[in-house]
N, C-alpha and C positions, 0 to 999 in steps of 0.2 A: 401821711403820704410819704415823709421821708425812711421810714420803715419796707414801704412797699416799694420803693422808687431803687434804693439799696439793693432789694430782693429779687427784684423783677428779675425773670420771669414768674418765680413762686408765687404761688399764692397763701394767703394766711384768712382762716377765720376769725370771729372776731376775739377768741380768746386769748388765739397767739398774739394777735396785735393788743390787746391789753397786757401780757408779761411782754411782749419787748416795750413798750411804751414806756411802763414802768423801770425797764432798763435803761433805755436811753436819756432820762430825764433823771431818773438817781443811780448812775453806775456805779458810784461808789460805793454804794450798799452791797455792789456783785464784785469787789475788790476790781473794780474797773477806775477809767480815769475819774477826775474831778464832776460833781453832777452838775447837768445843766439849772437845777432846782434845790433850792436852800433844804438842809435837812432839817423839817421840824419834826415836831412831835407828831405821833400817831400819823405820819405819811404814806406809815405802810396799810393802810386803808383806801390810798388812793387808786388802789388796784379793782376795788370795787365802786367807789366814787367816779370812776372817770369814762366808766363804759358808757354811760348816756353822752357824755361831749365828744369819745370817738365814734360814738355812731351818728352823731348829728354833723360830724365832721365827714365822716365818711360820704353822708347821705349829699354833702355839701360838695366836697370834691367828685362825686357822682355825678350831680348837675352841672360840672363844671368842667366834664369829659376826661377828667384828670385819673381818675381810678375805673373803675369797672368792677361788678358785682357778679358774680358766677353762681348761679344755683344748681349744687351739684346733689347727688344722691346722699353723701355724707354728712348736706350742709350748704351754709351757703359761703361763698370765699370770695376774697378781694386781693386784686391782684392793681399795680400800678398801668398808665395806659402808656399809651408813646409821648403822648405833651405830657406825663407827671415829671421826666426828668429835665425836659429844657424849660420848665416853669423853674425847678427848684434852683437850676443853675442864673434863673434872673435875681434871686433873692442872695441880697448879698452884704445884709449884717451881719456881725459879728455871731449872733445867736443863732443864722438859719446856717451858717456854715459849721458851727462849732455843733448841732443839732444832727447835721449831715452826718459827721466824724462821730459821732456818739453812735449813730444809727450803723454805720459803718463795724466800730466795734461791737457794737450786741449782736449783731449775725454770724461775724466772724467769730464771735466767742462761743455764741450758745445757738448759731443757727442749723448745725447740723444734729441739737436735739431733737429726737419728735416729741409729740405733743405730751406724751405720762412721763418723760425723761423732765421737761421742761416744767413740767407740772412737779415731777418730786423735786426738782432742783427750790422752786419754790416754797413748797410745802415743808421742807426740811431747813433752811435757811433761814426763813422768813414766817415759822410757825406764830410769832406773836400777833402777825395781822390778826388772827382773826379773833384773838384774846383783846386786841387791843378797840379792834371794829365791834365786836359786841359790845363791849363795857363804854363805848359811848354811843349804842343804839338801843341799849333794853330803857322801856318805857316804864316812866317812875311807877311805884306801886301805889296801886290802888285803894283809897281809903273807903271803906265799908261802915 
């Protein structure tokens, strides 16, 4: 929500919000500030790991009139409502402000990519994800 709340009025489907998500939580990996998220091993997996919790997140701030869901011809897009910013601005630990400021810098840095720009910026950068995400999803072999 603090992606969308940042952006508003844009809207993002849920791609975009999985690569900024992934930004705002390891910016340092996009020579951005310090991450809100420990760098461990194989994290950069978490790009495909984390799309079932933002869409149950989504689906959550939905119900909770905070975001809004747009079903458009190209797709369906989520865009922040008018209560997602004076919620975020109740929240006021250390995390959800430093969370903000992260969200802040990833739009400013990479929001004026479109979608195959943000995609190759990924794809070129970060090609180990998915050497790294297979080799601990292929299923042992089979003994016959």
């Amino acid at each position: 929500m603090a992606i969308l709340a940042e952006a508003c009025p844009d809207e993002f489907d849920l791609r975009r919000l999985l690569y900024f998500d992934y930004l705002v939580v390891h910016s340092s990996d996009a020579d951005g500030p310090d991450s809100l998220h420990p760098n461990t091993p194989l994290r950069n997996g978490e790009l495909l790991v984390r799309r079932g919790i933002i869409e149950r997140g989504l689906l959550l701030f939905i119900g909770r009139s905070l975001v809004e869901r747009h079903a458009r011809a190209d797709g369906i897009f989520y865009a922040a409502s008018d209560g997602a910013g004076p919620f975020l601005e109740c929240l006021q630990s250390a995390y959800s402000q430093t969370l903000r400021e992260r969200a802040a810098w990833a739009l400013d840095t990479f929001g004026s990519l479109d979608d195959d720009e943000l995609k190759s910026y990924f794809d070129a950068r970060f090609e180990r994800w998915t050497r790294e995400f297979q080799a601990v999803q292929q299923p042992p072999e089979l003994q016959l």
